[in-house]
Every structure is written in C-alpha cells, then in structure tokens.
C-alpha positions in Angstrom: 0.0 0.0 0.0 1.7 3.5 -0.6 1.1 6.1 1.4 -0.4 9.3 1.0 1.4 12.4 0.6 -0.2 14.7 3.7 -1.0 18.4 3.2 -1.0 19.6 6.6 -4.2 22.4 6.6 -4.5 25.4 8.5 -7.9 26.1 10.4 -9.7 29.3 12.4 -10.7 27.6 16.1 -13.5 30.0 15.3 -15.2 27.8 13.2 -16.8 30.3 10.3 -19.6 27.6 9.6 -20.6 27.1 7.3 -17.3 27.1 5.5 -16.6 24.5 8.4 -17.7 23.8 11.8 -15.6 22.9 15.1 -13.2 20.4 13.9 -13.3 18.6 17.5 -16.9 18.6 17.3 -18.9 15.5 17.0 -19.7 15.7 13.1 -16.8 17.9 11.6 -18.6 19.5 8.3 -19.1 22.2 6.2 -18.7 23.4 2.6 -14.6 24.0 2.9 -14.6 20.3 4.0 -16.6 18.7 1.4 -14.7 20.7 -1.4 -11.2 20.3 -0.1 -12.1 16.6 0.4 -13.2 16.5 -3.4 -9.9 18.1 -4.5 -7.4 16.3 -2.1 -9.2 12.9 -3.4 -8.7 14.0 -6.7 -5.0 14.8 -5.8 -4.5 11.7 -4.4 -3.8 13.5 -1.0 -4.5 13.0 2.5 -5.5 15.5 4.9 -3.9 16.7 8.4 -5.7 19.4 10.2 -4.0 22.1 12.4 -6.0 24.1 14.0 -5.0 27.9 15.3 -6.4 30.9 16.4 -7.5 33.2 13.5 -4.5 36.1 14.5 -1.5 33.3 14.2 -2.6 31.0 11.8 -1.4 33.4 8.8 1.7 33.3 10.2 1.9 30.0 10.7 1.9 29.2 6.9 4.2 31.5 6.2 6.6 30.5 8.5 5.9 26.8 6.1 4.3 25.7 9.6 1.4 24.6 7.3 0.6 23.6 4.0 -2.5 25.6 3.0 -5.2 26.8 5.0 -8.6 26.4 3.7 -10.7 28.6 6.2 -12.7 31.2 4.9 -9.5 33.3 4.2 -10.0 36.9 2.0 -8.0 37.4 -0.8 -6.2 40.9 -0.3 -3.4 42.7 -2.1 -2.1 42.4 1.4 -1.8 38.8 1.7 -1.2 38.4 -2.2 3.1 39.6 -1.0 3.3 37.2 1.5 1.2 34.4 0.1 0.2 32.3 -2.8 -3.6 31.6 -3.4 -5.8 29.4 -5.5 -8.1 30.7 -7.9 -11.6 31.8 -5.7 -13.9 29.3 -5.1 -16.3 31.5 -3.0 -17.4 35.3 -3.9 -19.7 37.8 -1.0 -19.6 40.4 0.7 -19.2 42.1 4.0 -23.0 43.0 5.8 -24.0 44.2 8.6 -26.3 41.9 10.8 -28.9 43.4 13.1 -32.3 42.3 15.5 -35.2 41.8 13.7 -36.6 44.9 14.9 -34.0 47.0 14.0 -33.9 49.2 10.8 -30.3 49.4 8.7 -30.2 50.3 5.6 -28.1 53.0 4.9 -24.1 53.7 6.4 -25.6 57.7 8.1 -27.2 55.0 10.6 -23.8 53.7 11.8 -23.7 57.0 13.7 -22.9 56.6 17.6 -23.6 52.8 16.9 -21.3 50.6 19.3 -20.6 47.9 16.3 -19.0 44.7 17.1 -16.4 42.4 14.9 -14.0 39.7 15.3 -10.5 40.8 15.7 -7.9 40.4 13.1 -10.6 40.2 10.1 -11.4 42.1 7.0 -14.4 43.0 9.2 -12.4 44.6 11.7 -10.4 46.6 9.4 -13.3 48.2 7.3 -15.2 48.8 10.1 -11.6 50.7 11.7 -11.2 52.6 8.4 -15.2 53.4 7.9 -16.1 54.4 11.2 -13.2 55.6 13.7 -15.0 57.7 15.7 -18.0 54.8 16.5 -17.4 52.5 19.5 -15.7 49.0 18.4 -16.0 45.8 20.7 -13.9 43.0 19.7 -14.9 39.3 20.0 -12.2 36.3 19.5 -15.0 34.0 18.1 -17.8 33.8 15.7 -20.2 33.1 19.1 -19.1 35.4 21.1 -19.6 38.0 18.4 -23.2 37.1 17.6 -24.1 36.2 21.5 -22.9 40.1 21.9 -25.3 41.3 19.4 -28.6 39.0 20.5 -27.9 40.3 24.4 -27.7 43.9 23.1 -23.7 44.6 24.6 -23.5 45.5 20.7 -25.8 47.6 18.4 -25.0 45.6 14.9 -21.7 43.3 14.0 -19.8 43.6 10.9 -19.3 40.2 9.2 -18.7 38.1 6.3 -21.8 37.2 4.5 -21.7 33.4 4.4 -20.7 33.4 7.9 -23.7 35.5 8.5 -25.9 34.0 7.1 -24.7 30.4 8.7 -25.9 31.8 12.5 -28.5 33.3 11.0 -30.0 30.3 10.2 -30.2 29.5 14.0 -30.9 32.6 15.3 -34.1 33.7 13.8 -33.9 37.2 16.1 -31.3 38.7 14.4 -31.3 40.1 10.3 -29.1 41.1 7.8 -29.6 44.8 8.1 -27.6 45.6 5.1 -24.8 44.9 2.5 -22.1 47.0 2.8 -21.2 49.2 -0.5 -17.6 48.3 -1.9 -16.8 45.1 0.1 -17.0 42.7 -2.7 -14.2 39.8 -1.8 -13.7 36.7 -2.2 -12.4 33.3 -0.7 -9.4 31.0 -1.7 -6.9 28.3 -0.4 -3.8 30.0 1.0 -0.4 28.6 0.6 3.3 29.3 1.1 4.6 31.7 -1.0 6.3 30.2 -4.0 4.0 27.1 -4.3 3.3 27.2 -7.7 3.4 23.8 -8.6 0.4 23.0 -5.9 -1.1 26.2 -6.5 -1.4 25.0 -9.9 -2.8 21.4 -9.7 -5.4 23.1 -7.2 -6.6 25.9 -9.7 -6.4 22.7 -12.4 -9.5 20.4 -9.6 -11.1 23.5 -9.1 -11.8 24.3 -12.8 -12.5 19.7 -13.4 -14.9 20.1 -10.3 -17.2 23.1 -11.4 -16.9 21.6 -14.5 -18.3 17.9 -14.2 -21.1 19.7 -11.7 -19.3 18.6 -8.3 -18.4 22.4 -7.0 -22.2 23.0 -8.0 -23.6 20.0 -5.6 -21.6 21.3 -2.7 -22.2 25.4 -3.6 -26.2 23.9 -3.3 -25.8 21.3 0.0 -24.4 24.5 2.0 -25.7 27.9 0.4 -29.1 27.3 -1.0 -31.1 29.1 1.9 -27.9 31.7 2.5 -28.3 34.9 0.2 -24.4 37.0 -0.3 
C-alpha cells in the first residue's frame, strides 16, 4: 500500500460555519470540508488538520508551519506579497447583521452605533477605516460575536456574509440589516509563498470540479437558503 502524501491544513478555532464547523466537534462539516475533500481525493492526497487561532494561523503558513489553509481566508493585495492563493472558489460580501426589529439600511445609521467584529478580520479593518470615531468591541470568536449582538452589549456586527448568514439560520432574532457598499471579496486556499506547482494542480481540480457539476452539488448542499 503507498502512502499518501499529507498536506497539513490550517484552520480558524473560530469555526466560520458554514465554511466549516468545530473540527473537534462530533460531526466535523461544512462546505470548505466537502470541497477540499473532493480536490485532495482528486490529488491523491490525505489531509492533516491544524488548528490555530485566526491572528496566528497566517503566520503560521508563512513560516511553512502549514501547507495551506482552507478557512474562509480573503483574498487581499495584502496577503497576495506574503502568500500564494488558489483561484476563488467563493465570492460575498461584507454586511451588517442586526435584530429583527432594528432598521439598517443605509451607512448615516452607523452613527454613535457601538458595532461589534472579530479581531484580526477584514471585518475589523473596514469597520476601523469606515467608522473611527464609533465605538468598536472586539470578539475572538464567531459566538461570542453574535451572543454580543442577541444580548444587546453591541448595536449591529460587521461580518462576512456566508458566515452571517450560517448563524443566522439559527438565530431567527437577528437580520441582515444591510450589504455593505464596496466590500466585494472573495475566498481561496492560502499557501506558502512560492508554491506554484500545488497552487497550480489546485486551480487545475477547481476548474475539473465546477466543470463535471461537483463544485455546483456542494455550492447547493451548504448555500441554497444563504443569500451574499
């Protein structure tokens, strides 16, 4: 029997479901699972997960600590230095989530809002550049951002959309309030800096899967009630 080469994969402790859930939680899912699964298998590769907090695990792979990470990382001109990444496999936007009761439609009602985001995000850096006079709280998690927002300690949260629209899904008290104007980004597989040959045979599944319909099974089996 030969053995599998192992990619060692970065993951946020977070858990942005539904890109992914809790990795040492019962039943270990998510979209990012089933379609790195479906290229790794392709690749004839098995799987190791690592997983970090969100504001070291960047650093981790450039340090070649990790392989890739495949957890609902942004592709910024930023990262593009430091990093190599796949083509996108997931397009949205950043939003602003609310209580049901609450009206948001337009940024002039961000004023004197006390606005919650995770730290070290794309979320936490518009919402720094946008609105630097308004009062930011800063949550380590997913939960304990939304659980902020659903006991009123925080007037709205800055997020990415998917993730949104994941706890949304369980929390039927809270609301989209708004897409946010400009903050069109996208999602792909982070690796080390110089990888081209993987970064290649990646981008080379990717295109095969949404090709023979396989990206499109997953995109439905995690996204089909989730609007971004």
């Amino acid at each position: 029997m030969v053995n599998k080469k192992v990619l060692k994969v970065g993951l946020d402790s977070a858990a942005p479901f539904p890109m992914h859930s809790d990795y040492n939680a019962e039943n270990f899912q998510g979209f990012e699972v089933d379609l790195l699964g479906a290229i790794t298998n392709h690749l004839g590769l098995a799987i190791e997960y690592e997983v970090s907090l969100w504001s070291t695990i960047l650093e981790k792979l450039f340090k070649g600590e990790l392989d890739i990470i495949c957890s609902a990382v942004t592709v910024t001109a930023s990262r593009q230095h430091i990093l190599e990444f796949s083509n996108p496999y997931l397009h949205f936007r950043l939003c602003a989530v609310v209580g049901q009761e609450d009206t948001l439609n337009s940024l002039h009602h961000f004023k004197n809002k006390t606005i919650g985001v995770r730290e070290a995000t794309e979320a936490e850096k518009y919402v720094r550049e946008q609105f630097p006079a308004n009062n930011i709280v800063y949550a380590v998690t997913n939960k304990e951002l939304y659980r902020k927002l659903a006991s009123g300690k925080i007037d709205l949260l800055v997020d990415d959309s998917p993730i949104a629209g994941g706890f949304l899904q369980k929390n039927k008290k809270l609301k989209i309030g708004m897409f946010l104007p400009k903050t069109d980004s996208s999602y792909a597989i982070a690796m080390k800096k110089g990888d081209v040959q993987l970064k290649a045979q990646f981008n080379e599944v990717l295109r095969l899967l949404k090709e023979n319909g396989t990206y499109h099974t997953i995109y439905k089996k995690w996204f089909s009630d989730i609007q971004f």
